[in-house]
C-alpha positions as CSV (number, residue, x, y, z in Angstrom):
1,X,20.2,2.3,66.6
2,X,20.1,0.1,69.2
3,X,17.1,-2.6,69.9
4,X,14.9,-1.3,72.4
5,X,15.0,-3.3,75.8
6,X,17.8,-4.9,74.9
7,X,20.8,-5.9,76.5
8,X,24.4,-4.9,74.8
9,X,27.9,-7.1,75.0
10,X,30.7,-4.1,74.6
11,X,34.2,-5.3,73.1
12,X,37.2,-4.1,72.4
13,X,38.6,-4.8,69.4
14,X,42.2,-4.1,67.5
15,X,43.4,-4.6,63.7
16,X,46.9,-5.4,64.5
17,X,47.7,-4.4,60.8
18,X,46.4,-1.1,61.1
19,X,46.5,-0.6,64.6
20,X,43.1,0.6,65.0
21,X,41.3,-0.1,67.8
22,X,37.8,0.9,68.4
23,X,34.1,-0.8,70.5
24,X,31.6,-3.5,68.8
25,X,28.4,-3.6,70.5
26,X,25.9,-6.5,69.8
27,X,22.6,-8.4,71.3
28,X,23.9,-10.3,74.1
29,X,22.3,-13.6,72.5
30,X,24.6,-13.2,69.6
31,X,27.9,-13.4,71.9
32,X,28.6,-12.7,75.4
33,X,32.1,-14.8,76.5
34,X,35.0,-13.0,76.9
35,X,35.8,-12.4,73.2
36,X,32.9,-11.8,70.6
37,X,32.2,-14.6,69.0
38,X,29.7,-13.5,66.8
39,X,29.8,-12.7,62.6
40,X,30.0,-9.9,62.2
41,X,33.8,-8.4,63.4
42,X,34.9,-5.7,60.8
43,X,37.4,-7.0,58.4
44,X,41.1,-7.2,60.2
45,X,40.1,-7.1,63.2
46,X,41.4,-9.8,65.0
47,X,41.4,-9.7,68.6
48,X,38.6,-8.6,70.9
49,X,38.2,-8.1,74.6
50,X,34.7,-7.8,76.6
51,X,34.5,-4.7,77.8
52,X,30.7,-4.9,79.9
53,X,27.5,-5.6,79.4
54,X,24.7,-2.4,79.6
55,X,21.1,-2.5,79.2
56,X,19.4,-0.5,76.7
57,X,15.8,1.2,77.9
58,X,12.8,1.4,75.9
59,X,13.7,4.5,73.9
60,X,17.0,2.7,72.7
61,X,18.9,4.8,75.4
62,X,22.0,3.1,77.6
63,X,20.5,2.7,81.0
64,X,22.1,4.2,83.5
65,X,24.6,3.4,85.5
66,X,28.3,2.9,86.5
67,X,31.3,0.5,86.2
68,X,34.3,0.1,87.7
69,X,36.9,-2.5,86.4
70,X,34.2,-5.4,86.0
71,X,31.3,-4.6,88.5
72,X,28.6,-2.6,86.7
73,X,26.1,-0.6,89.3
74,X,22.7,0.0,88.0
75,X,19.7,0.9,89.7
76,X,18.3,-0.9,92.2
77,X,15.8,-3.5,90.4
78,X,13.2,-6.2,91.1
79,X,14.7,-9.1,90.6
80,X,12.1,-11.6,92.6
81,X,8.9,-11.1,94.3
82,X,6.9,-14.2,95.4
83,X,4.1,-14.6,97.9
84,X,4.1,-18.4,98.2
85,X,6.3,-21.1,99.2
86,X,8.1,-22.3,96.6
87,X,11.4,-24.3,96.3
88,X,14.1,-23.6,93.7
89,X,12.1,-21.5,91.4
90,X,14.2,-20.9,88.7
91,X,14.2,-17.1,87.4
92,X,15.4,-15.2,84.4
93,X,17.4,-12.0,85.3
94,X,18.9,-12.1,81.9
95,X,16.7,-8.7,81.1
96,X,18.8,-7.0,84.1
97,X,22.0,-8.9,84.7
98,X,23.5,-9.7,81.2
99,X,24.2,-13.2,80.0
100,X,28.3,-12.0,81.0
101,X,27.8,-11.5,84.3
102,X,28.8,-13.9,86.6
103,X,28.0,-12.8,90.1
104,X,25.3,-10.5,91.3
105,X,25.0,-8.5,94.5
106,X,21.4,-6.8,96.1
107,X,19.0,-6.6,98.9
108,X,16.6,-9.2,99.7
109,X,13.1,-8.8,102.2
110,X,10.8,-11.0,103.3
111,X,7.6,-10.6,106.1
112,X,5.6,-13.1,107.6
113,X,1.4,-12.7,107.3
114,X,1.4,-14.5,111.1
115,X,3.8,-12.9,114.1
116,X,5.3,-15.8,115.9
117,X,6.0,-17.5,112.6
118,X,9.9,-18.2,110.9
119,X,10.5,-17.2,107.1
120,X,12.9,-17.1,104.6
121,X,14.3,-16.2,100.9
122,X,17.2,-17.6,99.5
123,X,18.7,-17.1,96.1
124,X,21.4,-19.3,94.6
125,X,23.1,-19.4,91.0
126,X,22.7,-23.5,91.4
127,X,19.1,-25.5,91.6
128,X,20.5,-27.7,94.6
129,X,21.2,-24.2,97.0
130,X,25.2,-24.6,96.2
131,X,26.5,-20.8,97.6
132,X,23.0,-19.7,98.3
133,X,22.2,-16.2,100.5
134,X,19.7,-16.0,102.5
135,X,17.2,-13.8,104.6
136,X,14.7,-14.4,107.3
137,X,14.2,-15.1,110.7
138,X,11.2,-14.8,113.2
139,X,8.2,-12.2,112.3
140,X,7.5,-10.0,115.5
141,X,4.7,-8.7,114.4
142,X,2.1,-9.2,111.1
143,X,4.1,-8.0,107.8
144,X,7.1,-6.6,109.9
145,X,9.7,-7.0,107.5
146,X,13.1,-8.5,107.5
147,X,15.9,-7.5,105.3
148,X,19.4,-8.1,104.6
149,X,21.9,-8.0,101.7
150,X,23.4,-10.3,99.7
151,X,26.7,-10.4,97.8
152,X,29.2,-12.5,95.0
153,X,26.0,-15.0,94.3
154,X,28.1,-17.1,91.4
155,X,25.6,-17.6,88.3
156,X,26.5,-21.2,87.4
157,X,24.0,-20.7,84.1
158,X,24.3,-17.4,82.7
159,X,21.2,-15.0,83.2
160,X,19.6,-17.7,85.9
161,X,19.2,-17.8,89.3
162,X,17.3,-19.9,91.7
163,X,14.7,-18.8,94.9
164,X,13.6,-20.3,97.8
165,X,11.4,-19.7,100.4
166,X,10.0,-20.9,103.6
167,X,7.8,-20.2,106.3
168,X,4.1,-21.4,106.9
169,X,2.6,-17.7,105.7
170,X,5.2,-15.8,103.5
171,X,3.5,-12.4,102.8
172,X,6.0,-11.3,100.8
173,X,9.4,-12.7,99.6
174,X,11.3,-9.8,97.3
175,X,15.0,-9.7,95.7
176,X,16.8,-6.6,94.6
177,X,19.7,-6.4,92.3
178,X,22.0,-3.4,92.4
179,X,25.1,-4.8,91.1
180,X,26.7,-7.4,88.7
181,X,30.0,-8.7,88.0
182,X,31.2,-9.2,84.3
């Protein structure tokens, strides 16, 4: 059975002597590049290919969702959710967006406490801002709320992005993720 809460790597694999060919799946902290690299491949097998990378739910279950060729779809998913200023916070998303993905793609929001008053979110895969996507602009009124997706952010470091946000009275600065690219 699988781990619960976990997140899978998927490879193909192939015995060129046999010619079988069949899936490994293991923890994505044991390998997740492009070809396992972990120790346990079957005897033979010589080649492997990843495949994806798919959460696993509390009850062991595949979460659900959809891939096609390398961008999985899954549920749309907190991701950030910050009421303060901060500047380059880094975040884990390794729990949602596997250790092989390497772009991610959602919907960010943000609201101002004060009308009259500028915020923003950003999110970047690099601590300096490097391809960051951002969201904000002038609050018309108390908590109206801004929003606006965001698309191919790059994850420099596996699992890891970076937030910022600005604005004298950030009421509430969220991320969502709805996609990722192995």
């Amino acid at each position: 059975p699988a781990p619960a809460t976990a997140v899978l790597s998927i490879y193909a694999i192939y015995n060129p002597a046999t010619k079988v060919s069949g899936l490994l799946l293991c923890n994505q902290t044991v390998s997740s590049g492009n070809t396992y690299s972990g120790p346990n491949m079957p005897a033979g097998f010589t080649f492997s290919a990843l495949v994806s990378g798919w959460g696993v739910d509390a009850s062991g279950m595949f979460r659900i969702a959809n891939q096609v060729d390398r961008q999985v779809n899954v549920a749309l998913t907190t991701i950030i959710n910050m009421v303060t200023v901060q500047t380059a916070r880094l975040v884990d998303i390794s729990a949602i967006a596997p250790l092989c993905a390497r772009e991610i793609d959602g919907i960010f929001q943000v609201a101002s406490s004060t009308a009259g008053n500028a915020s923003t979110i950003s999110i970047s895969g690099s601590p300096l801002g490097h391809g960051s996507r951002s969201c904000g602009g002038v609050s018309s009124s108390v908590n109206a709320t801004m929003q606006n997706s965001f698309s191919r952010v790059s994850l420099l470091t596996p699992g890891t992005i970076y937030a910022t946000t600005t604005g004298p009275t950030i009421a509430q600065a969220t991320a969502y993720l709805y996609s990722y690219t192995i």
